[in-house]
C-alpha positions in Angstrom: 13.2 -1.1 -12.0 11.1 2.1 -11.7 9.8 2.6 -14.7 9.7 0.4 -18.4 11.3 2.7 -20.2 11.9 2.6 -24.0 12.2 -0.4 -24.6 8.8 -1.4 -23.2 7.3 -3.3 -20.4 9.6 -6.4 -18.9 8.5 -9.7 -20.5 7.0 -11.7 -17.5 6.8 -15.1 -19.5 9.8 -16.3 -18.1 9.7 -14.5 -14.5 10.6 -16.1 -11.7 9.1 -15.6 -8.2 12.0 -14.6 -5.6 12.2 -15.3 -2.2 13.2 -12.4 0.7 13.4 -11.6 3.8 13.6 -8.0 5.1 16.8 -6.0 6.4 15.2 -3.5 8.3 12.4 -5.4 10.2 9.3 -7.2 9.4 7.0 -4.1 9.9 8.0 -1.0 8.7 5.4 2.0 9.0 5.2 5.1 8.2 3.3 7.7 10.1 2.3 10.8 8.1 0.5 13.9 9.7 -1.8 15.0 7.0 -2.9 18.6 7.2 -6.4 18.3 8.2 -4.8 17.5 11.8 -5.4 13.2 11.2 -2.7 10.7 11.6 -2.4 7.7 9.3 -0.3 4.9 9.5 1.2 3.4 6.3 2.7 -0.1 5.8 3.5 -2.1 2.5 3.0 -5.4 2.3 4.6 -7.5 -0.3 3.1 -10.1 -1.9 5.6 -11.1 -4.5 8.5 -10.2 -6.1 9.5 -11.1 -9.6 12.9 -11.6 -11.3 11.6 -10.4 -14.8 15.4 -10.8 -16.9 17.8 -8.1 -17.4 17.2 -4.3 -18.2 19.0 -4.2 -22.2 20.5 -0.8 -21.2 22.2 -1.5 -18.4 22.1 -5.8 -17.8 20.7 -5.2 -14.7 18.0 -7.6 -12.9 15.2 -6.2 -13.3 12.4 -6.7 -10.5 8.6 -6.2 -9.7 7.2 -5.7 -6.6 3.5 -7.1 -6.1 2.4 -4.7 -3.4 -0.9 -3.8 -1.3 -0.4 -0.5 1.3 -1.9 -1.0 4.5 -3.5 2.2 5.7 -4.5 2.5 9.4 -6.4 5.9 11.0 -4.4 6.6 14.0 -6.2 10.0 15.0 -8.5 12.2 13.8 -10.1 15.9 14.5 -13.6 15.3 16.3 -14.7 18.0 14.2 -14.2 15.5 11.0 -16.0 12.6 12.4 -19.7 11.8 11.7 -21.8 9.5 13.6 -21.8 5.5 12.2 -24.8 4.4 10.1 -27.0 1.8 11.5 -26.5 -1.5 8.5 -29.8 -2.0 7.1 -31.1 1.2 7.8 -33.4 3.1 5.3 -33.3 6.3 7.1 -29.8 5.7 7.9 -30.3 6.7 11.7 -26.6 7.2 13.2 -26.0 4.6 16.2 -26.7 6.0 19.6 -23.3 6.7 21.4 -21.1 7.2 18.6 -19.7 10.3 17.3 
């Protein structure tokens, strides 16, 4: 189910939490080159998914997917980095060594 369409959101009163396992392989990621030259990894993890009835249009399950993204820096430009704060710090001194 992508979106709720016109007939509203899905009623979750009666959804029931379903079980999976993946097809593809427990850890698929995505790496994306963004234009400032850094490269991010990208991986969904799924908390839950709910069987939430039948879409009235078509009397397809519908689902939700509970979801977080997992976003990892890979690389980065040296010219985008800045030097760490020391925690605590009033002056907010970078750390020596870093940057």
């Amino acid at each position: 189910m992508i979106g709720a369409g016109p007939a509203g959101p899905p009623d979750l009163s009666n959804a029931e939490i379903v079980d999976y396992e993946p097809i593809e392989g427990p850890d698929a990621r995505v790496r994306l080159k963004l234009k400032d030259g850094s490269v991010i990894e990208v991986r969904l993890l799924i908390t839950n998914i709910l069987r939430a009835g039948n879409d009235p249009n078509t009397g397809l399950p519908s689902y939700i997917v509970q979801s977080a993204p997992i976003v990892r820096l890979v690389e980065s430009p040296k010219e985008l980095r800045k030097p760490p704060l020391r925690p605590g710090s009033r002056d907010q001194q970078a750390i020596p060594g870093f940057g």
